[in-house]
N, C-alpha and C positions, 0 to 999 in steps of 0.2 A: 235566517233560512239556512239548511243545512244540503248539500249539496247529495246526490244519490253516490254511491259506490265507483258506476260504472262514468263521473265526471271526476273521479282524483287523478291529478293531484288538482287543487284549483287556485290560482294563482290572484287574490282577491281586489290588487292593482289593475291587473288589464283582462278578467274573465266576467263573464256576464251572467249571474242568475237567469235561471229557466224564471220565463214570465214577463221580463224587465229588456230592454233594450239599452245599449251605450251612454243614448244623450238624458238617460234617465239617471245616471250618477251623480250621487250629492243633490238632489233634489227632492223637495218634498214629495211624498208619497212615493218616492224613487227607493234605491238603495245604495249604500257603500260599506266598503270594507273595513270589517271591527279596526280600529286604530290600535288595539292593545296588542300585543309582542307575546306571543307565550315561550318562554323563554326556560322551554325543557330540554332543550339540545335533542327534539324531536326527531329531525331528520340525521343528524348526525351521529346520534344515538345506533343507527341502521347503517351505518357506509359498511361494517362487512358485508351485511344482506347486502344490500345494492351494489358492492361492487361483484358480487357473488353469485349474482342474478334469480336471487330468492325468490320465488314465487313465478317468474319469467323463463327463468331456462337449467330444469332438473340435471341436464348433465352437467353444467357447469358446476350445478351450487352442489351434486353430489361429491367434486371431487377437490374443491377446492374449500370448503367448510367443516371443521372450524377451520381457522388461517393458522400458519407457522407466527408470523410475529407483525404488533401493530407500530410502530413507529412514531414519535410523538412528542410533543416537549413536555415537561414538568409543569406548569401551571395551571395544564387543564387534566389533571390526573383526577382531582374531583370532580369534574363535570363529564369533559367526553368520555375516559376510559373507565369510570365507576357508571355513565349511565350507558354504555355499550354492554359491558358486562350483563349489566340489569335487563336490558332487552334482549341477549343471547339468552338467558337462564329463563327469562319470563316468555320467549317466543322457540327454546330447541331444548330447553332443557341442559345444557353446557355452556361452556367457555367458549368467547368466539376467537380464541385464539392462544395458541402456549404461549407465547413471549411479548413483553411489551418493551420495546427500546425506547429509552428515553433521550431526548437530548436536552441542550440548553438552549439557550439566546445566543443571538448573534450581539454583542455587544463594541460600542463605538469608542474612539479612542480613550474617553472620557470614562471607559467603562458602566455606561449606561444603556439600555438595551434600545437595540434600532427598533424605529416603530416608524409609521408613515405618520402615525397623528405628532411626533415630535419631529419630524424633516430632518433625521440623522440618517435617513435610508441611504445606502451606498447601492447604486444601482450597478450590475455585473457587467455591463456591454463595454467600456471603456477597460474593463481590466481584463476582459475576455483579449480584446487585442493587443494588449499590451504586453501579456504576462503570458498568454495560452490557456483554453480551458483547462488542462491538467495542471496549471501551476494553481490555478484556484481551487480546483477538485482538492490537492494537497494540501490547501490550507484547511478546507474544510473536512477532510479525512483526521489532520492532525489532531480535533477535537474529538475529546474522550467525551465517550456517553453518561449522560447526567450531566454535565459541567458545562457551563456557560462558555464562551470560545469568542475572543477578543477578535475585532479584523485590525488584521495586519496584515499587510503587504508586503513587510521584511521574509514573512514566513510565506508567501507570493513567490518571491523573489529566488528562495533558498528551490523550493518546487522546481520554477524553469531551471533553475540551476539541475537539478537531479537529473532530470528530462535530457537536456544537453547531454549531462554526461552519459546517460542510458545509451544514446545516439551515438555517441562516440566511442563506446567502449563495444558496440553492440558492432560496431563499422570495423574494428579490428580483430576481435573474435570472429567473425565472419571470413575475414581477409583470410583466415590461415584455413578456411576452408569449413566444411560441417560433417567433424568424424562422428558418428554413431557407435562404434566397439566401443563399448565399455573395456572388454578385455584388457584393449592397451593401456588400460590408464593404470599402472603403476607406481609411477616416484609416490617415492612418503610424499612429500610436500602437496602432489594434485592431492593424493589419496588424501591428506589433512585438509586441505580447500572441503573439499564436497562431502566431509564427515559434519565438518560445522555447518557445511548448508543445509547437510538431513537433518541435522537438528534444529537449526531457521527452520525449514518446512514443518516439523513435527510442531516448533510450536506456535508457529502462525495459522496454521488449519485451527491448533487448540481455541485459539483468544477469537478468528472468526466465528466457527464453535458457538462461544460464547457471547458472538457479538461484541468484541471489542477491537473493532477494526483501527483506530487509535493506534494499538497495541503492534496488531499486525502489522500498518507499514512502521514501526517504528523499527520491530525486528527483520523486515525486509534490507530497509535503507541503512540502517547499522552495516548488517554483512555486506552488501554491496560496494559500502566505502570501503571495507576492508579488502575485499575483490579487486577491484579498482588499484588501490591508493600501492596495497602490499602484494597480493598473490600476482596480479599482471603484470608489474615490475619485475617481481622476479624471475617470472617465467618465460618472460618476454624473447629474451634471446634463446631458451632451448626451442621454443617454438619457434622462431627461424629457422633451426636446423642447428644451433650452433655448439650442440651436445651430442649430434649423432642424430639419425631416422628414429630411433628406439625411443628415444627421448622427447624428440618432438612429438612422435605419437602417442606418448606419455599428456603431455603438454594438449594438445590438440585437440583430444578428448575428453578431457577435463575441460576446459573451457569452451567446448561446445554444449556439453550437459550440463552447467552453471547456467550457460545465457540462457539457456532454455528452460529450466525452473526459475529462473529471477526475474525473466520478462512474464511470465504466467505467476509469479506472487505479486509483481506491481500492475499487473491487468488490470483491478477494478482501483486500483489507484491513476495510473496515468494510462487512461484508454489510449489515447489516442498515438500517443509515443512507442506502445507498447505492438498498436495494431499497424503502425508502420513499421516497425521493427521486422514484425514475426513475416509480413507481405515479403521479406526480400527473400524466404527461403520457403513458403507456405502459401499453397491458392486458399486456402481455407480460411476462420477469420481466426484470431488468437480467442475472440470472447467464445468462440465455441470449443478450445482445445478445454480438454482433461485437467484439474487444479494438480497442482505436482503431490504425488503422493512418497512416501518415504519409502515404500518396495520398488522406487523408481533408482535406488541405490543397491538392494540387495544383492546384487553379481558384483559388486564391491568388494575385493578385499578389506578389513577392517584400516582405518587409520587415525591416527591419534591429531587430533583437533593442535593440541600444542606445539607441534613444527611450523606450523604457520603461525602460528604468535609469537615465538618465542622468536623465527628466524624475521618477523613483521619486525619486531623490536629491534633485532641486529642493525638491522636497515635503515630503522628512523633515527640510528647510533649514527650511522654513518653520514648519513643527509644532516645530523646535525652539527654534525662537525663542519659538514661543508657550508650548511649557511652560517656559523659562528664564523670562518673563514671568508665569506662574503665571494664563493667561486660555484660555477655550477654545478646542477647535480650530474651530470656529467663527467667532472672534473676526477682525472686517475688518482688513484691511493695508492701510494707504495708498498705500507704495509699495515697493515690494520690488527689489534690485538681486542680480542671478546673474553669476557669471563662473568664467568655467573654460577649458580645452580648447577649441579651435575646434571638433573636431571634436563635443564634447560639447554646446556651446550649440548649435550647426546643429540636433541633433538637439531638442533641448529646442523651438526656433524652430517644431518641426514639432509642436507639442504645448501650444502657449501657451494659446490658450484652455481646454485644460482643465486645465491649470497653476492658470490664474487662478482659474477656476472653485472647483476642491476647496480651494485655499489662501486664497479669499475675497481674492485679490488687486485692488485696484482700478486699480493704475499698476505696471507691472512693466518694467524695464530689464536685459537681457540682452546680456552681451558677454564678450567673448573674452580671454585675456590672460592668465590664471591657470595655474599648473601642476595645482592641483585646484581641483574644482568649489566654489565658497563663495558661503553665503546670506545675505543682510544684507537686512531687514526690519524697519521701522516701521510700528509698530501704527494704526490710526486711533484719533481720542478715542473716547471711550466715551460714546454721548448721554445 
């Protein structure tokens, strides 16, 4: 028996043929539901339409059909997305969508894929409280599209780690206040920070762009440790004040327009770190602010990316001396001698004082001559 139009969909477990009553199932002269499975990926074949509201609600499926991209794993690329296709082309005449993202498996330590029919399923709730949903968003961000992605909780682990430090670097950039003038921001050194972030921005938009979000937080969190680890040290003390008002406002500015493009690149990676962040200076939510754009630099003076790597490198010269010596990084230097690249010490030359600053330098000697950069540093006595 075929059911009329105006009874679909019919669900042939618990619906009842026009004619036949309930206690007439499975009995002779009764009815029941064909046993056999037709197994065309029927309905599924339709989730644009239907999520689209095809035939149900004209404004929606006018504005939202075809779709921008379908999302999917790899295995069923001959069944659901070659038989979606088929139903777009056979029911609108198009594509039911530009882009298809593919992902992999979740795979268990054994590298075999989690399935609920083999009991390797790792359920979320237990590592939801232990790690933060953004430490797990990260692990799952870290997988590139197409490629199977192993669970681990090392890479769990590194995540809260990031988050943390989001929090804490986000709690000190704030302390010195929230300058907006671009103007002021002139030392080479800020202007070298935020040239390399226009370039992180330029090409983290690119690789989202392309859907390779992988890609993006991987060049978000690169620059951020460099933020963190090198530019904040060093500019640590003129941001105090301890350069002059000129300089802090130098300082100040910069590091307010940093935190603010880097907490809006790791938004759709660590919502939740990011949306507590933005709340201490923002009634609005961060998921609604603007993705950072690279005209958000143009009132920029130009600056050159390698003052801050090359003067990064002076610094880890110096901290390495101090951990070879087994004293803190805190610990004074009498007098410290750099040499490298000409073109490299120029750049360092434009960054001396907060060179000396973060590396407790008291006499420092900078010169040219070297094929690479080398630190060589003498401790002060110890009073």
């Amino acid at each position: 028996m075929i059911p009329s139009d105006d009874r679909l969909p019919i669900d042939p477990s618990s619906d009842v043929p026009d004619g036949f009553t309930q206690d007439q199932r499975g009995q002779p002269g009764g009815f029941i539901g064909d046993p056999d499975v037709m197994d065309t990926w029927a309905t599924s074949s339709l989730s644009p339409q239907i999520a689209g509201g095809w035939e149900r609600d004209p404004d929606l499926w006018s504005r939202v059909y075809p779709m921008d991209v379908r999302p999917q794993a790899h295995e069923i690329i001959r069944t659901w997305l070659f038989s979606s296709v088929v139903r777009a082309h056979l029911e609108d005449d198009c594509l039911p969508w530009s882009n298809a993202a593919i992902s992999g498996w979740i795979l268990d330590p054994d590298r075999k894929k989690m399935s609920k029919s083999k009991g390797n399923v790792v359920t979320p709730m237990d590592l939801l409280d232990e790690y933060s949903s953004d430490a797990v968003r990260y692990w799952a961000a870290s997988g590139r599209p197409g490629t199977d992605t192993a669970f681990d909780i090392g890479q769990m682990k590194i995540g809260r780690r990031l988050a943390i430090k989001v929090l804490n670097a986000s709690k000190f950039v704030l302390s010195m206040g929230v300058v907006d003038d671009v103007s002021a921001i002139t030392r080479p050194l800020d202007l070298s920070m935020l040239a390399m972030l226009r370039d992180v921005v330029d090409r983290t938009t690119d690789a989202f762009e392309n859907y390779n979000y992988a890609r993006a937080l991987e060049l978000a969190e690169s620059f951020f440790w460099t933020f963190t680890d090198d530019y904040v040290e060093l500019v640590k003390e003129r941001a105090y004040g301890g350069q002059g008002e000129e300089a802090a406002a130098s300082a100040k500015a910069a590091l307010s327009l940093a935190l603010s493009v880097q907490l809006r690149l790791f938004a759709p990676f660590l919502p939740f770190t990011t949306e507590e962040v933005w709340s201490w200076v923002h009634d609005a939510s961060i998921h609604r602010s603007s993705w950072p754009q690279v005209e958000e630099f143009s009132a920029l003076p130009e600056g050159d990316p390698g003052v801050l790597e090359a003067t990064g490198q002076a610094l880890s010269g110096v901290r390495k001396v101090k951990s070879e010596q087994k004293v803190s990084m805190r610990a004074r230097v009498s007098s410290a001698t750099i040499s490298g690249p000409g073109a490299d010490i120029e750049r360092i030359r434009q960054a001396m004082e907060d060179l000396a600053a973060a590396g407790s330098i008291e006499g420092m000697n900078v010169t040219d001559g070297s094929e690479t950069l080398q630190v060589e540093a003498e401790l002060a006595p110890v009073e």
